[in-house]
The first five atom37 places (N, CA, C, CB, O) and aatype in JSON, in Angstrom:
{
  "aatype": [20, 20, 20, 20, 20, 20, 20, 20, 20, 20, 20, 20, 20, 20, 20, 20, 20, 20, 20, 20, 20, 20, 20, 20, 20, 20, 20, 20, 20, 20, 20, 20, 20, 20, 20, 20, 20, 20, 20, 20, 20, 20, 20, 20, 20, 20, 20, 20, 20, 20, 20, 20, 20, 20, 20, 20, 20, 20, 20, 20, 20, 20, 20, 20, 20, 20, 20, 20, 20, 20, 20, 20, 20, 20, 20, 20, 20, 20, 20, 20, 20, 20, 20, 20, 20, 20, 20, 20, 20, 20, 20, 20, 20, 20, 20, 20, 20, 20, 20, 20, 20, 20, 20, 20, 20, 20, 20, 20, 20, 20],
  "atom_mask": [
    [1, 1, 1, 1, 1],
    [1, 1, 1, 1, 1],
    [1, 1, 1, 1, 1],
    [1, 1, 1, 1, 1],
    [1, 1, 1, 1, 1],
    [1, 1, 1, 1, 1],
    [1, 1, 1, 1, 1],
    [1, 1, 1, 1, 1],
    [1, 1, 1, 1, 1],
    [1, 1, 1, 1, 1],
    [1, 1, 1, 1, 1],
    [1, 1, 1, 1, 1],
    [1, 1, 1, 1, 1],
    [1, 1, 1, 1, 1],
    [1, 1, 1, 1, 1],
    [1, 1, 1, 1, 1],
    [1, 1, 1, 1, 1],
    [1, 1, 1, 1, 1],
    [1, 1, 1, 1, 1],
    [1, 1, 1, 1, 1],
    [1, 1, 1, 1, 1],
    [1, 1, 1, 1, 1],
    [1, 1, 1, 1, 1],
    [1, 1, 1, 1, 1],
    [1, 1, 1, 1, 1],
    [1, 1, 1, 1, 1],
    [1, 1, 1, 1, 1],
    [1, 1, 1, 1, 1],
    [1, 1, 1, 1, 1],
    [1, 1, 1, 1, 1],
    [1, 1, 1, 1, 1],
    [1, 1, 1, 1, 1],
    [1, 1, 1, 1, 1],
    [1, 1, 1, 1, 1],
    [1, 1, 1, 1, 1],
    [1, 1, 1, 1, 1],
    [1, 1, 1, 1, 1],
    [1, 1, 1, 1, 1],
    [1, 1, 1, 1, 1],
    [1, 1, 1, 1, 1],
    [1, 1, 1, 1, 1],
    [1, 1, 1, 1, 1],
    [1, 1, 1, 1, 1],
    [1, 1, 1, 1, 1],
    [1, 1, 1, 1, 1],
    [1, 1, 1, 1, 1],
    [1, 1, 1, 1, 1],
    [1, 1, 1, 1, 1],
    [1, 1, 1, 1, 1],
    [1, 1, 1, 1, 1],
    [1, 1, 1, 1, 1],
    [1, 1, 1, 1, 1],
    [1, 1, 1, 1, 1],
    [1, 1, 1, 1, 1],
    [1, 1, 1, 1, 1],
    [1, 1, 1, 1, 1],
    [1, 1, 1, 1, 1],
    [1, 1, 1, 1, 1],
    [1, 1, 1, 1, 1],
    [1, 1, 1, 1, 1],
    [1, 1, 1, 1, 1],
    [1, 1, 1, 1, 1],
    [1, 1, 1, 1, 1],
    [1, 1, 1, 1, 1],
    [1, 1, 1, 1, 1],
    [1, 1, 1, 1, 1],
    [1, 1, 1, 1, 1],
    [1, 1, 1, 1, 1],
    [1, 1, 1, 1, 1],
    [1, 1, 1, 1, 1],
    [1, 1, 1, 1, 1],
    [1, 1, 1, 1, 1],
    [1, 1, 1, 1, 1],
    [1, 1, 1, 1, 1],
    [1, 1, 1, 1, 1],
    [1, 1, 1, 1, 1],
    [1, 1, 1, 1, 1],
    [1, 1, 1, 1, 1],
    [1, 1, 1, 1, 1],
    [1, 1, 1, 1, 1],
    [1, 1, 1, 1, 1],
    [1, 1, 1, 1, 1],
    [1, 1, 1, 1, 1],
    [1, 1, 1, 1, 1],
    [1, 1, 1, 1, 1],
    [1, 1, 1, 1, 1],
    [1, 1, 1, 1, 1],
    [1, 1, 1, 1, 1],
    [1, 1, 1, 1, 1],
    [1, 1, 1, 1, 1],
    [1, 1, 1, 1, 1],
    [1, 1, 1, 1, 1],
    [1, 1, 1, 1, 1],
    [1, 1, 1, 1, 1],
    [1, 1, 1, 1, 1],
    [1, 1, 1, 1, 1],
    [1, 1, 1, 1, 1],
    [1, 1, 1, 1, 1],
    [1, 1, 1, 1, 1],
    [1, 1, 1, 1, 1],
    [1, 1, 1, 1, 1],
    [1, 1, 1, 1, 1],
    [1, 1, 1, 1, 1],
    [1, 1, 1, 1, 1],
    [1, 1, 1, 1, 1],
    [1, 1, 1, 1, 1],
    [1, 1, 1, 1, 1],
    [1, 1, 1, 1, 1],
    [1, 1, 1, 1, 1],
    [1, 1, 1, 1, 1]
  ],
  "atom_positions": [
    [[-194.42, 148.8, 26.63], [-194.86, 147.44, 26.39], [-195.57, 147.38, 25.05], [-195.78, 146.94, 27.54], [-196.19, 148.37, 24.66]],
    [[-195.52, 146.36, 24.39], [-196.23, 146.28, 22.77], [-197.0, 145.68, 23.17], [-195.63, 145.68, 21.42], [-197.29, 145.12, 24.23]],
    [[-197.39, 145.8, 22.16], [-199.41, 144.43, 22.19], [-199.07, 143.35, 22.53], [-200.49, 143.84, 20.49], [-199.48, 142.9, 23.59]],
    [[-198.22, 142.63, 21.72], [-197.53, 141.2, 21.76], [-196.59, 140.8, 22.73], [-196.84, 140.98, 20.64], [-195.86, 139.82, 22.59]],
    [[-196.59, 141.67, 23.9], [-196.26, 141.09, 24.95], [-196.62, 140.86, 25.91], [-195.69, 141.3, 25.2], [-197.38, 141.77, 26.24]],
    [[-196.57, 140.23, 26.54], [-196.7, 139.31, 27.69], [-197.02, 140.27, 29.0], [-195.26, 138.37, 27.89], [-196.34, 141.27, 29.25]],
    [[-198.12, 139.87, 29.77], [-198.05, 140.92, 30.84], [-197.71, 140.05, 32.05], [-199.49, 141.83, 31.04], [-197.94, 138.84, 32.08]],
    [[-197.1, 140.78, 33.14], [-196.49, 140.24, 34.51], [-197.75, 139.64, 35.14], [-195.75, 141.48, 35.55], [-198.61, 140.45, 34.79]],
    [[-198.3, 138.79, 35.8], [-199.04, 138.71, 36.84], [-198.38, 138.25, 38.42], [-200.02, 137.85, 36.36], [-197.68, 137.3, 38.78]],
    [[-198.89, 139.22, 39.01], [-197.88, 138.77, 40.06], [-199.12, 138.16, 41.69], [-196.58, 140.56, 40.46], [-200.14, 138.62, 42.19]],
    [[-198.41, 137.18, 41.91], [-199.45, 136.57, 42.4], [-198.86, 136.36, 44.01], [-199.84, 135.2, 41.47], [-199.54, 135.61, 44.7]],
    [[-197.65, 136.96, 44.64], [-196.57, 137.0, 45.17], [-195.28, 137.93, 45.08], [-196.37, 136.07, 44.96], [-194.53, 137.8, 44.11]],
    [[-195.05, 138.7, 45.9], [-193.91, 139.37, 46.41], [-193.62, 140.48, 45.26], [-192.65, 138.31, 46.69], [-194.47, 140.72, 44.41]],
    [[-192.5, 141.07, 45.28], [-192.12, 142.42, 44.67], [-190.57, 142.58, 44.78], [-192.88, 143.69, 45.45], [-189.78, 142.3, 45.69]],
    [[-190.38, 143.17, 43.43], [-189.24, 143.72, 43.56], [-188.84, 145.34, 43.59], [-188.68, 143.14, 42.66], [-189.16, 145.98, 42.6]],
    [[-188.14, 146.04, 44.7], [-188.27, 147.11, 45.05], [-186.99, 146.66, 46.03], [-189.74, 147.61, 45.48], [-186.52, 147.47, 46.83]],
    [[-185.98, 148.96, 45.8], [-185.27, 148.72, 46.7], [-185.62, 149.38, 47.77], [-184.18, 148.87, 46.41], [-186.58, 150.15, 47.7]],
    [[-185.04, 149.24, 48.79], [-184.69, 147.59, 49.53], [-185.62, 146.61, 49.54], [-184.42, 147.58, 51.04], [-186.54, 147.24, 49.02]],
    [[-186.04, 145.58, 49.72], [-184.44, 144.93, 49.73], [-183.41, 144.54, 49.03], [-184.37, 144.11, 50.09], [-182.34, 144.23, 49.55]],
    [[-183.76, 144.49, 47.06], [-182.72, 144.8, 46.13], [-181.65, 145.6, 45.95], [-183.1, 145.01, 45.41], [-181.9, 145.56, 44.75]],
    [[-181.14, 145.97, 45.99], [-179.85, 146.86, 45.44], [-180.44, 147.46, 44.46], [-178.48, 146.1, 44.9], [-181.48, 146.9, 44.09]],
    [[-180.07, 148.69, 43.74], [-180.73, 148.98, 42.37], [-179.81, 148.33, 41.14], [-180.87, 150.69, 42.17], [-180.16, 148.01, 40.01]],
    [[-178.68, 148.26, 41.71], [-178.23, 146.84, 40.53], [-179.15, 145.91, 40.06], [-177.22, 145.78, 41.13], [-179.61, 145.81, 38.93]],
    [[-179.45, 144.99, 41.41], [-180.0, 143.56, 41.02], [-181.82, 144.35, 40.64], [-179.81, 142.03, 42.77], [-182.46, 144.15, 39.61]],
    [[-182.1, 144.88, 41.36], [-183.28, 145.44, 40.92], [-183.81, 145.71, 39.36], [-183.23, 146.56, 41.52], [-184.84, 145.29, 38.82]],
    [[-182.69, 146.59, 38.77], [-182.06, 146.32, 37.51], [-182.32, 145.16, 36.81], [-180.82, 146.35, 37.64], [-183.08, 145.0, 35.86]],
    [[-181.61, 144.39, 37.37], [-180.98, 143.57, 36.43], [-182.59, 142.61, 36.37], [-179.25, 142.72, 37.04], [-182.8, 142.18, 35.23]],
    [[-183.54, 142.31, 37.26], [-184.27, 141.63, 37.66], [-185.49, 142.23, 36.49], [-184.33, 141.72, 39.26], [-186.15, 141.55, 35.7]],
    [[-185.52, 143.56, 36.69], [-186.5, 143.8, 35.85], [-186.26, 143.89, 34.46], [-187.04, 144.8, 36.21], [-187.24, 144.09, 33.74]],
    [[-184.82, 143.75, 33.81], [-183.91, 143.61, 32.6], [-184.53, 142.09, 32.1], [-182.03, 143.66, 33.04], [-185.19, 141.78, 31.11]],
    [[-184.09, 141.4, 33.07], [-184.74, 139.47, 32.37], [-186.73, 139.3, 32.83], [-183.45, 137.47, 33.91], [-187.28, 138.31, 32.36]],
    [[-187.54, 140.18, 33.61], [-188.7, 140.03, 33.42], [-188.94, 140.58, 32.1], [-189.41, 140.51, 34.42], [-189.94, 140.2, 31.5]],
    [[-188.12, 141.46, 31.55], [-188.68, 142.53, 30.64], [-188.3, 141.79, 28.89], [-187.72, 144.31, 31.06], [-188.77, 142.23, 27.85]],
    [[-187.56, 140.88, 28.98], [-186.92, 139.4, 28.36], [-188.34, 139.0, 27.74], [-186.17, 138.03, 29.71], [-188.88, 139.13, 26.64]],
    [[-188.8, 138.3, 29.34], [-189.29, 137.03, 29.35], [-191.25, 137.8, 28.94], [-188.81, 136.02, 31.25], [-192.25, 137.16, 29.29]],
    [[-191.31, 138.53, 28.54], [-192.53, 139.54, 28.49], [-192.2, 139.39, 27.19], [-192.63, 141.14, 29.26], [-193.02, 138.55, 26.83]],
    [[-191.36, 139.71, 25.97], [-190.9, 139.39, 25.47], [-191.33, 137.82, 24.24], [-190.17, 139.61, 26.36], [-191.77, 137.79, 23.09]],
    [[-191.01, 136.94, 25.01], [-190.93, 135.81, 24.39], [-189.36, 135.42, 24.14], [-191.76, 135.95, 23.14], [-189.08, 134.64, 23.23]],
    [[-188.08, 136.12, 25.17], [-186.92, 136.13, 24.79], [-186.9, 134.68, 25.63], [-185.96, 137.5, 25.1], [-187.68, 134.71, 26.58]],
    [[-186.16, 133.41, 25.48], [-185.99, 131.97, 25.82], [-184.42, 132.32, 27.1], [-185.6, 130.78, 23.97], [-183.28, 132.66, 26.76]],
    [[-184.75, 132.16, 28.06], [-183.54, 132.38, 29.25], [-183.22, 131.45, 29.45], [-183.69, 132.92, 30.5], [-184.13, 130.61, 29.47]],
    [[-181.73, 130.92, 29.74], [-181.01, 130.09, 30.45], [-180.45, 129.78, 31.35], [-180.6, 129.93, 30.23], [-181.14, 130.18, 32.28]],
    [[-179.47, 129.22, 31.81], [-178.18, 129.13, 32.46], [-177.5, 130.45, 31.93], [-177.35, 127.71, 32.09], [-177.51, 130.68, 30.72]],
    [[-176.87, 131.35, 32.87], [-177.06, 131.33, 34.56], [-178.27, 131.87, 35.09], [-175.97, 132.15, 35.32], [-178.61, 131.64, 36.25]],
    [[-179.06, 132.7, 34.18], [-180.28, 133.69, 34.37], [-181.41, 132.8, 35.13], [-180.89, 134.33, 32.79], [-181.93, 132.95, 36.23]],
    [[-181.63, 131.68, 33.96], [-183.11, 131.35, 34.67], [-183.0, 129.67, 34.7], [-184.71, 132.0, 33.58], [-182.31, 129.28, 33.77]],
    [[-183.55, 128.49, 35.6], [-183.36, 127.19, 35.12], [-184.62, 126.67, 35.43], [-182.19, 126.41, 35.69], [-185.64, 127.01, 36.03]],
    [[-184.21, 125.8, 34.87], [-186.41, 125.04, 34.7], [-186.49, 124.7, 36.61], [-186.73, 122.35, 33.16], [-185.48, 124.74, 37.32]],
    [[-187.82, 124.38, 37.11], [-188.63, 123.96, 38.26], [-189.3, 123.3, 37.7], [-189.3, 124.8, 39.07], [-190.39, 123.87, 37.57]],
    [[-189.28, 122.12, 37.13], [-190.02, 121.14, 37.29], [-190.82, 120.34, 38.76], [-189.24, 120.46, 36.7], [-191.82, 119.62, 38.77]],
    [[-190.22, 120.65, 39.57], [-190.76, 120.14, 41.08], [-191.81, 121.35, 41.26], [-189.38, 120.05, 42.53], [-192.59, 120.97, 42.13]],
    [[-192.14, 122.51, 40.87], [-192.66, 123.19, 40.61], [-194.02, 123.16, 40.28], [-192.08, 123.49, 40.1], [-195.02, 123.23, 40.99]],
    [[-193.83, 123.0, 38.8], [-194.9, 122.7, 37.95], [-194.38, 122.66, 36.47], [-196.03, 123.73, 38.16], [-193.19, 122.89, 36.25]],
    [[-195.0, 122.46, 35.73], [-194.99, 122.36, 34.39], [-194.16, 123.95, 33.88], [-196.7, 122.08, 33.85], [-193.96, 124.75, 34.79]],
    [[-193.81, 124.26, 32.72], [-193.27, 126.0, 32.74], [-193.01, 126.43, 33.77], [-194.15, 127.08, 32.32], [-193.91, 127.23, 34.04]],
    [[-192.33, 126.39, 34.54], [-192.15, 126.8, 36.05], [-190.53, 127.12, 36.0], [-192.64, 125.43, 37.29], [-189.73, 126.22, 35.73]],
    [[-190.15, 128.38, 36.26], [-188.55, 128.33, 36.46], [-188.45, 129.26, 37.19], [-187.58, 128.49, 35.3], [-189.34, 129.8, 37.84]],
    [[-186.92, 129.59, 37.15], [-185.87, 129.93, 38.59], [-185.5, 131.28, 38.29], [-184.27, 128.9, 38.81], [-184.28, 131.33, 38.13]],
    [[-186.09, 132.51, 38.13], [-184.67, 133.52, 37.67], [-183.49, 133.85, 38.86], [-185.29, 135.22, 37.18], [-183.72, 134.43, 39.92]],
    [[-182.66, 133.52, 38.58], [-181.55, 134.05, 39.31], [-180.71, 135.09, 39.4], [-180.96, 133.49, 39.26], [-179.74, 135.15, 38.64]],
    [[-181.01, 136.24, 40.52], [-180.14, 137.24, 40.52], [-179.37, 137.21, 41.42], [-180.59, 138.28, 40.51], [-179.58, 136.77, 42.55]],
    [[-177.84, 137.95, 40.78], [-176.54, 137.84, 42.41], [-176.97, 139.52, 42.77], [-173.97, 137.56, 41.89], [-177.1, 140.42, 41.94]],
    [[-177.1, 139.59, 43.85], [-177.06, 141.02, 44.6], [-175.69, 140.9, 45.47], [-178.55, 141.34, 45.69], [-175.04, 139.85, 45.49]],
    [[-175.39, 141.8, 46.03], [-173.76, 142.18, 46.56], [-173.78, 141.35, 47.69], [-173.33, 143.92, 47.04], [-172.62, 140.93, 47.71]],
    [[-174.42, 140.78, 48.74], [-174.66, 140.05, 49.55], [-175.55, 138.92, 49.82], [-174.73, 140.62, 50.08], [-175.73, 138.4, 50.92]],
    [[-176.26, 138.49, 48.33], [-177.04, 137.77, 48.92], [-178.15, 137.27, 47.22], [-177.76, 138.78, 50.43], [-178.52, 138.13, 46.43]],
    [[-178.39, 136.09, 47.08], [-178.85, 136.0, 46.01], [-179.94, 135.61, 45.79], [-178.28, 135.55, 45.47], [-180.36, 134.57, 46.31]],
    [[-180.91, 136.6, 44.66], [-182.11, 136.67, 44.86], [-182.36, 135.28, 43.69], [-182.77, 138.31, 44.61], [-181.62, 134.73, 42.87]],
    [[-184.35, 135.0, 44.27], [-184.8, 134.38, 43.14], [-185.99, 134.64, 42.99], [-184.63, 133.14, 43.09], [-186.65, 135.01, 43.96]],
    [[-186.67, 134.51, 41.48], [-187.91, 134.72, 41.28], [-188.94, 133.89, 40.74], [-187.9, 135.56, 40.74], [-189.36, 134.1, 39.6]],
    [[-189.4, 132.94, 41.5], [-190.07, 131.19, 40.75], [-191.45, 131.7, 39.83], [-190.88, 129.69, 42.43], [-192.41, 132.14, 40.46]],
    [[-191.51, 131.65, 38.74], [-192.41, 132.13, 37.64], [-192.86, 130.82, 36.47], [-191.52, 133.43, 36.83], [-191.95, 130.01, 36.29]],
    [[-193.68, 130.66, 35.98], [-194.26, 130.26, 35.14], [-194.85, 130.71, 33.87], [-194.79, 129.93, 35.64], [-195.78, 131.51, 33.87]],
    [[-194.34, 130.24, 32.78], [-194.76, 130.88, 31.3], [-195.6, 130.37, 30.64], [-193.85, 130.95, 30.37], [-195.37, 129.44, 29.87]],
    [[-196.99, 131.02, 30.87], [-198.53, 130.65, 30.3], [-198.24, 131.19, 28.46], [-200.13, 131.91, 31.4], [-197.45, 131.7, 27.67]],
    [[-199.26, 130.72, 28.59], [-199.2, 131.44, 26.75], [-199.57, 132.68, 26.6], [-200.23, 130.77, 25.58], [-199.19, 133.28, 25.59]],
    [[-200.35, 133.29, 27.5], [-201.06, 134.85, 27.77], [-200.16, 135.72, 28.57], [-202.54, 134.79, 28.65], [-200.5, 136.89, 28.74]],
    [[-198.83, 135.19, 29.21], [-198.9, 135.66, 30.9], [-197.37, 134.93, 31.38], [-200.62, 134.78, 31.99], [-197.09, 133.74, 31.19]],
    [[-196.74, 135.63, 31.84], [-196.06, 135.15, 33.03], [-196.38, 135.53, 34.38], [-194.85, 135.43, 32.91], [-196.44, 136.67, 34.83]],
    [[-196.58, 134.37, 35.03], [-197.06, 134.5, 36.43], [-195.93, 134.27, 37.54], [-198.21, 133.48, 36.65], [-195.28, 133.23, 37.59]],
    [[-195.78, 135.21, 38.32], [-194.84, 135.44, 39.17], [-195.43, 134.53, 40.91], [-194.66, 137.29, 39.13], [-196.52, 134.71, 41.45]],
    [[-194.4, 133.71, 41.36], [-195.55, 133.3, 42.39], [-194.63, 132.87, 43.26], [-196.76, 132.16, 41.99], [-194.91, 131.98, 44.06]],
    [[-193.29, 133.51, 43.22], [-192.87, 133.83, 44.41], [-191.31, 134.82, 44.13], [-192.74, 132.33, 45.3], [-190.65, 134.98, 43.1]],
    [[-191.16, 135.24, 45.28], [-189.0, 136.13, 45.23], [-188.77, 135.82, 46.47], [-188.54, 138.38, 45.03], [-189.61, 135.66, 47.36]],
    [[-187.89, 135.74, 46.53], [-187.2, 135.17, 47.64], [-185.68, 135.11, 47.66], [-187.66, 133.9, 47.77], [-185.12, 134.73, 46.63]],
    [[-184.96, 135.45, 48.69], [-183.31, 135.49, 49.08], [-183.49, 133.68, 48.94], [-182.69, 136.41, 51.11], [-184.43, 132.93, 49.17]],
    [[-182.28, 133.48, 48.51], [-182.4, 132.2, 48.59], [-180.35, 131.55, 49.05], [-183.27, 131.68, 46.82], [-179.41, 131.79, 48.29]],
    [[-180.2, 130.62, 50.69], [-179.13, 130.9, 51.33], [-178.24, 129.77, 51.41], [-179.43, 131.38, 52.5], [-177.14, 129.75, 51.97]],
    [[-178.91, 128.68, 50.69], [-178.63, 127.23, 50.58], [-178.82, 126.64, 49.07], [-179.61, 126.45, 51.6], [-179.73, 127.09, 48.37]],
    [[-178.09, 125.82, 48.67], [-178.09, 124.99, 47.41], [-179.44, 124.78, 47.15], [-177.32, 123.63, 47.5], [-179.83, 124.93, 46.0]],
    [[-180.14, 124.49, 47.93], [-181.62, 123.52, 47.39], [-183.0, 125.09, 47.74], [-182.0, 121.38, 49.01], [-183.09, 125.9, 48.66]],
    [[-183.57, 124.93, 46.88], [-184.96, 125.8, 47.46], [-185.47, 124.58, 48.5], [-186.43, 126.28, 45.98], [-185.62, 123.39, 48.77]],
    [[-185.62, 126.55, 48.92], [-186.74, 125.3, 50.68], [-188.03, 124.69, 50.01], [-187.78, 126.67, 52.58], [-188.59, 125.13, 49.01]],
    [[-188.4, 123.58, 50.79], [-189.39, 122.96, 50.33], [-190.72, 123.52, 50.91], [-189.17, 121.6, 50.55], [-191.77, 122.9, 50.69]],
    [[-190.72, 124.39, 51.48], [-191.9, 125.31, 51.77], [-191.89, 126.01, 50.63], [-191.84, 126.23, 53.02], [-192.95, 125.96, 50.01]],
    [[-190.86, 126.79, 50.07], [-191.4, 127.47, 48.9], [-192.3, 126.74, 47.68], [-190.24, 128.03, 48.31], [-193.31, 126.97, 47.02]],
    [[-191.42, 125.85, 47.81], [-191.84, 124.55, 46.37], [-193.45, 124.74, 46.63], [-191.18, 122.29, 46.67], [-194.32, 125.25, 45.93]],
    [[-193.49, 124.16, 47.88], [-195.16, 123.53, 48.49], [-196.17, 124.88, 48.05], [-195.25, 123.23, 50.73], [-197.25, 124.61, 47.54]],
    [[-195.88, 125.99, 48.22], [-196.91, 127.28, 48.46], [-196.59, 127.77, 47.14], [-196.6, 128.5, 49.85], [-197.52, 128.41, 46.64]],
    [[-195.54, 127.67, 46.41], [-195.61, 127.92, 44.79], [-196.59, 127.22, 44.13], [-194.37, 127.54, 44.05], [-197.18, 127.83, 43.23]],
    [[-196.99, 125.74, 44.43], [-197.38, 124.91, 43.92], [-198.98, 125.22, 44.36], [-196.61, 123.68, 44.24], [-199.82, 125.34, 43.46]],
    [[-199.34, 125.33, 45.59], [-200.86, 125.91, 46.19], [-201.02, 127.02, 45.3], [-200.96, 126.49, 47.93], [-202.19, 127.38, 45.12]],
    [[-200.12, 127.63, 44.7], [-201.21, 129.07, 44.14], [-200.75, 129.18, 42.89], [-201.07, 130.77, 44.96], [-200.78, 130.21, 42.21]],
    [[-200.26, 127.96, 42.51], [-200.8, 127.92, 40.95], [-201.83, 127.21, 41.33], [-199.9, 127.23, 39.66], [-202.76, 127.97, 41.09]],
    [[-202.51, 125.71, 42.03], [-203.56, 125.63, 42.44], [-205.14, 126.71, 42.33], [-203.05, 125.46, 43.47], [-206.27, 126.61, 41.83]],
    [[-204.31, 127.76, 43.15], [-205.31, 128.94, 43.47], [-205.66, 129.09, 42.27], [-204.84, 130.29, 44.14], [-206.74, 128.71, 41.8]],
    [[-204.55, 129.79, 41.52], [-204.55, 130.77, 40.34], [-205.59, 129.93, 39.09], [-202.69, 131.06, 39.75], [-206.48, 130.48, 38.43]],
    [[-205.23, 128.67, 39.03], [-205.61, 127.3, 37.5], [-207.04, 127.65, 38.21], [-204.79, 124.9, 37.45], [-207.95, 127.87, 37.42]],
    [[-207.26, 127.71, 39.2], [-208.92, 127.39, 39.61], [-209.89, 128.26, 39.74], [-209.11, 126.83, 40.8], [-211.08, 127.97, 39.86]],
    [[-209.21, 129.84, 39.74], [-210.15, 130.65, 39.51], [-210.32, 131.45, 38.5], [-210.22, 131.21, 40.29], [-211.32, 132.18, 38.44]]
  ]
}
């Protein structure tokens, strides 16, 4: 890691196999290691969460059965990790939204 990058805060869940594959595991810590960086992700990798919060996005990984996600936010100091999750339907559940949204709450307030 250099000076000028960005450190993980993780405020929620982990990536480790199992339950990743070491592919997607890979590949997961390939676009955190991006976004530490200051590298700008897109379509298909990462897409904004605005229902979220403000800087709030999606990384998207395909694993062999099942496709992961990682809802993060890009501070100016920090990317904050604040949730992963299999995700099995078109829409994020709206429980995730809700408890992503409580702990940036948490996080802004302490």
């Amino acid at each position: 890691m250099n000076a000028t990058d960005k450190p993980l805060i993780w405020l929620h869940g982990e990536v480790k196999t199992p339950p990743f594959s070491p592919t997607a595991r890979l590949e997961a810590g390939c676009l955190l290691r991006r976004l530490q960086r200051g590298d700008p992700l897109g379509m298909p990798h990462s897409r904004p969460m605005p229902t979220v919060g403000p800087r709030c996005h999606e990384l998207r990984i395909r694993d062999a059965r099942v496709t992961w996600r990682i809802i993060y936010r890009i501070d100016a100091d920090a990317i904050v990790i604040l949730e992963v999750f299999s995700k099995r339907t078109l829409q994020t559940p709206a429980s995730v939204t809700e408890t992503c949204r409580q702990r940036l709450r948490s996080y802004d307030n302490a």
